[in-house]
C-alpha positions in Angstrom: -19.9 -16.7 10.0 -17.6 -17.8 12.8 -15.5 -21.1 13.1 -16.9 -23.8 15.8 -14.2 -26.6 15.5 -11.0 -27.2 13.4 -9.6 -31.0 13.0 -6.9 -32.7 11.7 -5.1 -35.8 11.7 -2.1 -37.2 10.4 -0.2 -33.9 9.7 3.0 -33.4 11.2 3.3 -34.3 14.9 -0.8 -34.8 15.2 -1.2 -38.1 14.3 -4.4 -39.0 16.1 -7.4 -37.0 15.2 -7.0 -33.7 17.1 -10.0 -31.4 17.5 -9.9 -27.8 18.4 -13.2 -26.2 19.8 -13.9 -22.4 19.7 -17.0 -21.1 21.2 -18.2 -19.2 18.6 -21.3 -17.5 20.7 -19.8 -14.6 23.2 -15.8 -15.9 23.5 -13.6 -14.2 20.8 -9.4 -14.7 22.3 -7.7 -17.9 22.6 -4.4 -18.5 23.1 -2.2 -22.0 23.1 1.0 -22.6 25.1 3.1 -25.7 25.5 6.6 -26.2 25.3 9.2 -25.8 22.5 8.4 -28.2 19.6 5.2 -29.6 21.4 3.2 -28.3 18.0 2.0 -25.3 18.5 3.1 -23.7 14.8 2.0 -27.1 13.5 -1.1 -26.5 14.5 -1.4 -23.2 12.8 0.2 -24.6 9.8 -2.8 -26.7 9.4 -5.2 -23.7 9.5 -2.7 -22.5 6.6 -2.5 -25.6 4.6 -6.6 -25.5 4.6 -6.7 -21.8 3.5 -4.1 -22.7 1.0 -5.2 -26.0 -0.6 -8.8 -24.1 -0.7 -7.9 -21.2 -2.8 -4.6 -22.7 -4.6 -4.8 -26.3 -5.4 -6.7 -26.1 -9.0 -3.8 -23.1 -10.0 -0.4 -25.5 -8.4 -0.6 -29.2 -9.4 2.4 -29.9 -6.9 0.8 -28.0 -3.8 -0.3 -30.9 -2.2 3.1 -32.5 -2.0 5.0 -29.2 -0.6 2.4 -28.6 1.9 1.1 -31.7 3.1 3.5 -34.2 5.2 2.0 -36.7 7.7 3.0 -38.2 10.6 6.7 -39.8 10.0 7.2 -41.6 13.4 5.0 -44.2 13.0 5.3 -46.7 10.2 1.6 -46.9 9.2 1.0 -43.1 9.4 3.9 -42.6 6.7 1.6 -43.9 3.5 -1.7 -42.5 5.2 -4.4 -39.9 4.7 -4.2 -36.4 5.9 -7.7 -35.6 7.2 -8.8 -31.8 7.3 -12.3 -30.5 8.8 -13.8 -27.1 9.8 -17.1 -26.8 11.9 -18.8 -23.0 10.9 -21.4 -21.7 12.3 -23.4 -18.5 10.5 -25.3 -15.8 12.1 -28.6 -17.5 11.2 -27.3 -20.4 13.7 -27.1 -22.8 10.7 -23.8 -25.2 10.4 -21.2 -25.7 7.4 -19.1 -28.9 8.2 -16.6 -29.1 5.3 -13.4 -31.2 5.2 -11.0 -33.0 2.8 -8.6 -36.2 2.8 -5.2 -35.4 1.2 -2.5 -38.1 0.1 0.8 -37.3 -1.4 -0.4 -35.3 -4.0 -3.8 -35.6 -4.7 -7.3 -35.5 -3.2 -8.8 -38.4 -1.9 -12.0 -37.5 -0.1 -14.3 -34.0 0.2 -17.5 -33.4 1.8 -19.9 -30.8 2.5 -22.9 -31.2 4.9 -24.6 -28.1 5.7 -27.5 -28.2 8.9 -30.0 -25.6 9.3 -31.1 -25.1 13.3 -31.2 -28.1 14.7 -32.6 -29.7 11.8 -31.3 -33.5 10.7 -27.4 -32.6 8.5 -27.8 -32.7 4.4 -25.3 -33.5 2.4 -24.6 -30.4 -0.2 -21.3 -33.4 -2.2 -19.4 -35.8 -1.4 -16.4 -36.9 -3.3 -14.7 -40.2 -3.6 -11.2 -39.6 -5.6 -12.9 -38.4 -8.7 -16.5 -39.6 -8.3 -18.9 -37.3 -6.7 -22.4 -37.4 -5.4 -25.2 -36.5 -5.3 -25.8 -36.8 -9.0 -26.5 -33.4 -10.0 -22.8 -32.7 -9.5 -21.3 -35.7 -11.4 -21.1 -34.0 -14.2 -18.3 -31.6 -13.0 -16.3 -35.0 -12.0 -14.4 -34.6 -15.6 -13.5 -31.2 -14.9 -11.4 -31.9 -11.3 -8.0 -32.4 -11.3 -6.5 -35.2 -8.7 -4.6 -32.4 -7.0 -7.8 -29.6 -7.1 -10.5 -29.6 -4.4 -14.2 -29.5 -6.1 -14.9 -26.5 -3.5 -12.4 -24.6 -5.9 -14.3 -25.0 -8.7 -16.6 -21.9 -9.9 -19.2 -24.1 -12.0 -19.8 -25.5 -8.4 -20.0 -21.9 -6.8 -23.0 -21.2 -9.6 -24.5 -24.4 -8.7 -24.6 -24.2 -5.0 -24.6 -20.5 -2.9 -23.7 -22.5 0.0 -20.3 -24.3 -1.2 -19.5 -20.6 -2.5 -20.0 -19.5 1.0 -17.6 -21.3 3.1 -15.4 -21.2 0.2 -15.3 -17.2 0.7 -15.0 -17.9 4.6 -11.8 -20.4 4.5 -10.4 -17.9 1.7 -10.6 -14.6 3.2 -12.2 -15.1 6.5 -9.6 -17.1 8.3 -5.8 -14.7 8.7 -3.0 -16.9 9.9 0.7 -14.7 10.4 3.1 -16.8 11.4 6.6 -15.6 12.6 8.8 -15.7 10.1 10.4 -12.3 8.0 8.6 -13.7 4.7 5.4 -13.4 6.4 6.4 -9.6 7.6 7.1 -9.0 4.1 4.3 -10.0 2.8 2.2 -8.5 5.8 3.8 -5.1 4.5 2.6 -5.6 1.5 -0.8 -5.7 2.7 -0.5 -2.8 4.6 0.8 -0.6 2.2 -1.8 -1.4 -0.4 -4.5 -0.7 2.2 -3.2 2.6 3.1 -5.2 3.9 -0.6 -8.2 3.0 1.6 -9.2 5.9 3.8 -10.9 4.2 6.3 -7.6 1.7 6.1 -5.6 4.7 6.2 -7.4 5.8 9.8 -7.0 2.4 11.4 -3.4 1.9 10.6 -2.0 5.3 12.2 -4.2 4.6 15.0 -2.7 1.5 15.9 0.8 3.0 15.1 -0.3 5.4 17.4 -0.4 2.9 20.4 3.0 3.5 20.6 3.8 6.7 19.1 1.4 8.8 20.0 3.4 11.6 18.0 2.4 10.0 15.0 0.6 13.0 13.1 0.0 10.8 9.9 1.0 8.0 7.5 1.5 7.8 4.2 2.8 6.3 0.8 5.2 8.2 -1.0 6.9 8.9 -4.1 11.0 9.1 -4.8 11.1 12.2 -6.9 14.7 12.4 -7.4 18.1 10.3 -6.5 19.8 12.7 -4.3 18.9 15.8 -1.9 17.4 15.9 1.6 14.3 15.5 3.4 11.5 18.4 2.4 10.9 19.5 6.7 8.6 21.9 5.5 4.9 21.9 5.2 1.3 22.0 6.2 -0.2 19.3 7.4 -2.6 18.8 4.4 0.4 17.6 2.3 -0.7 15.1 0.1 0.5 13.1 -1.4 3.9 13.2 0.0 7.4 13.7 -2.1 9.9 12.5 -0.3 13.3 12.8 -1.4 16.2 11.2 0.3 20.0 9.8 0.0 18.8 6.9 2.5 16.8 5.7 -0.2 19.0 3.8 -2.8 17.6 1.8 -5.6 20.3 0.0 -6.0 20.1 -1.4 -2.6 16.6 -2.0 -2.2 13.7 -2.1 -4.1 10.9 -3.1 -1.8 11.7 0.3 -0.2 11.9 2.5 -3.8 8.7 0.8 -4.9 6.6 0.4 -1.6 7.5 3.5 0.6 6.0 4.4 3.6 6.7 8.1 5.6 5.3 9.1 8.8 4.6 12.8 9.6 6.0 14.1 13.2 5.4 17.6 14.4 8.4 19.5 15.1 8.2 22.1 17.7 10.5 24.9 19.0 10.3 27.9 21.3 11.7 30.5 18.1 10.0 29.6 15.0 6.9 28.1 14.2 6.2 24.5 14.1 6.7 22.4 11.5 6.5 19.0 9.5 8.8 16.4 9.8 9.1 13.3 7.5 10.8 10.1 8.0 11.5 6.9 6.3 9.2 4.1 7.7 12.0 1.5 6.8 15.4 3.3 7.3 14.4 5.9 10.1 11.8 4.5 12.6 12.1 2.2 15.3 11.5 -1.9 15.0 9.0 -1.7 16.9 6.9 0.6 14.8 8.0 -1.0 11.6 6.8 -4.6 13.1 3.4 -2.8 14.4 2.8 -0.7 10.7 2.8 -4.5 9.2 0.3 -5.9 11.3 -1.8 -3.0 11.6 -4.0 -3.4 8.2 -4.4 -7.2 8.6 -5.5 -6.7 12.4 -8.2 -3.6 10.4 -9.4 -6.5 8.2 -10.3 -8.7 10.6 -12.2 -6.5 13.3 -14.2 -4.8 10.1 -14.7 -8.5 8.3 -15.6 -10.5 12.0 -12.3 -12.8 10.6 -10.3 -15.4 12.9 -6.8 -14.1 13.1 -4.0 -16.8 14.1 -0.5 -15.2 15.5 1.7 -17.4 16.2 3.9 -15.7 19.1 2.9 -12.4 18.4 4.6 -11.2 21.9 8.2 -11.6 20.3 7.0 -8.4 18.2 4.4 -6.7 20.5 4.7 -5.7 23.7 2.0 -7.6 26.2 0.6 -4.1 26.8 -0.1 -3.6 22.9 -1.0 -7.6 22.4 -3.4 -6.5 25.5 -5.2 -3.5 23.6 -5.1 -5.4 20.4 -7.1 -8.5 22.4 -9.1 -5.4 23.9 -10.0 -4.3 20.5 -10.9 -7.6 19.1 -13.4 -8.4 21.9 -14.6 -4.8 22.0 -16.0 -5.4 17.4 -17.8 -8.6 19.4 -17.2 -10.3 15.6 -13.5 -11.1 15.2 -11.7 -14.2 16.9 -8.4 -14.0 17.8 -6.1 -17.0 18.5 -2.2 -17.0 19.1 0.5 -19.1 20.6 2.3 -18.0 23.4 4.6 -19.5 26.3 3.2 -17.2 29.0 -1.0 -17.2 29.1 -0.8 -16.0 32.4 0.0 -12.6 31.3 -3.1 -12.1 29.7 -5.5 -13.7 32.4 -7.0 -10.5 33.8 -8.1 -9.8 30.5 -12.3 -9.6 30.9 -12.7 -11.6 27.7 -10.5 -14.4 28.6 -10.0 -17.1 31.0 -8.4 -20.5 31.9 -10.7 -22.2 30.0 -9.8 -20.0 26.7 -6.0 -21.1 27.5 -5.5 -24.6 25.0 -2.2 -26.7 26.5 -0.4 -28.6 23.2 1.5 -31.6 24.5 3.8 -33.9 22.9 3.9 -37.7 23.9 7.4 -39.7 24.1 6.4 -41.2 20.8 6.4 -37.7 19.2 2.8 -37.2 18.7 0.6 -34.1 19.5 -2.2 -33.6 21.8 -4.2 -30.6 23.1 -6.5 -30.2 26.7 -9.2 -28.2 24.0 -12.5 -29.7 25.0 -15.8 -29.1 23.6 -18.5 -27.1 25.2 
């Protein structure tokens, strides 16, 4: 399944009903520019407030309000709707159009139409505040809290494959990272996790190896002690690693006692025989590496799932000649989409797999509002 359209209205600086268009057949990179504060994180923080209303909303009754604020610079926007919609398309050439209105802190409106070829669109429900149609649903109105979408519900799942498939789409199909140190944190996370996946494991040191090709291998580690040096000897079938260290305190930081990360160099000399050489991801390796190692299992994810991964500005961390092979690598798997912000498009124009009609300009009007140059195809 692939996204066709995203639109919103009413949420932050879009206040008119803003579509964006992919072209889900044969184009997989997009990238948006405008100027500072013309929108472009808002518009990426609506593709987050739909993956997060989705899969959170029954769990957090207050969701709604933290996430959801419309259009303040107009006075009738202020007290209005927030309107949501994605366009999918499946493999089949079948169409999911699902979409939700959001006010304050509840749900409003939710629909799901579903259209097979080119056949006439059926509606799969349709909800009114709490009253939902067509009747073989109404009996899960009593179950729906204001603030919880009815696509969250699993009695629906049961009922209808197809709600449970674009549910599982919005939810783990569509990767935003925004640029912010909580997101690298949490992006970590990920990564470190997935490195107890072997075929994980492979694609993360070869992206870490874009850079650094001396890379001989990555891995987690244990702390098997609170003093003493780093063990330089080895074969290169180590596993796992035990790394023991004075850089690593406790004390001072338990992300890096709990989650640690070593990388495996090759030392060479002319006298003695080579040998291993361990460092500390977070304390001994360069920025650069660190800022790569965290995107490199989400960025696996997505070219082995087909997902759409958003980045918002993803050349303040990458080099354009990394951002390049990572676009390179996306069009190569000919499933995954990639979309990110940046302020200079032209840099990644003689890129094969995109061109100036995959570049989206976001413009802000003197009243404040958003607009984009997207058109349909």
């Amino acid at each position: 399944m692939k996204i066709k359209s995203f639109s919103i209205t009413n949420f932050l600086s879009f206040k008119e009903k803003t579509t964006f268009y992919f072209k889900p057949s044969g184009h997989h990179l997009y990238t948006i520019t405008g100027l500072n504060a013309s929108g472009k994180s808002n518009l990426l923080k609506a593709f987050i407030l739909l993956n997060q209303v989705v899969q959170n909303s029954w769990e957090d009754a207050e969701l709604i309000e933290d996430i959801f604020h419309p259009f303040l610079l107009a006075g009738e926007t202020i007290h209005q709707a927030g309107y949501f919609e994605i366009v999918t398309l499946t493999e089949n050439k079948s169409e999911y159009r699902y979409g939700f209105s959001l006010q304050k802190n509840k749900v409003v409106a939710e629909w799901l139409y579903h259209t097979l070829h080119s056949e006439a669109e059926v509606c799969i429900f349709k909800r009114q505040n709490q009253s939902i149609s067509p009747a073989q649903f109404q009996h899960l109105s009593p179950l729906i809290p204001t603030h919880g979408l009815l696509l969250g519900l699993e009695s629906l799942h049961l009922l209808s494959p197809k709600a449970w498939e674009i549910y599982r789409y919005i939810s783990y199909q569509i990767i935003v990272i925004p640029n912010t140190n909580n997101s690298n944190v949490a992006d970590r996370s990920f990564t470190y996790h997935s490195l107890k996946n072997p075929e994980y494991e492979t694609d993360i040191l070869e992206f870490l190896q874009l850079t650094n090709p001396a890379i001989q291998k990555v891995h987690t580690a244990e702390i098997i002690s609170s003093g003493g040096g780093i063990p330089m000897d080895g074969s290169i079938s180590d596993a796992p690693f035990n790394y023991n260290s004075v850089l690593v305190s406790k004390e001072a930081n338990n992300l890096e006692q709990e989650n640690l990360v070593v990388l495996k160099y090759l030392q060479t000399s002319k006298t003695t025989k080579p040998r291993n050489v361990l460092f500390n991801l977070d304390t001994e390796s360069a920025n650069g590496t660190q800022k790569i190692f965290s995107l490199s299992a989400l960025l696996s994810y997505a070219l082995k799932k087909g997902a759409l991964l958003i980045m918002d500005h993803p050349d303040a961390q990458l080099h354009p000649t990394v951002l390049q092979k990572v676009m390179h690598l996306v069009a190569q798997s000919k499933k995954a989409q990639l979309l990110f912000t940046t302020y200079f498009p032209n840099h990644y124009l003689h890129h094969n797999s995109l061109n100036s009609k995959h570049i989206i300009e976001i413009k802000k009007d003197k009243y404040g509002a958003s607009s984009i140059s997207n058109k349909e195809a």
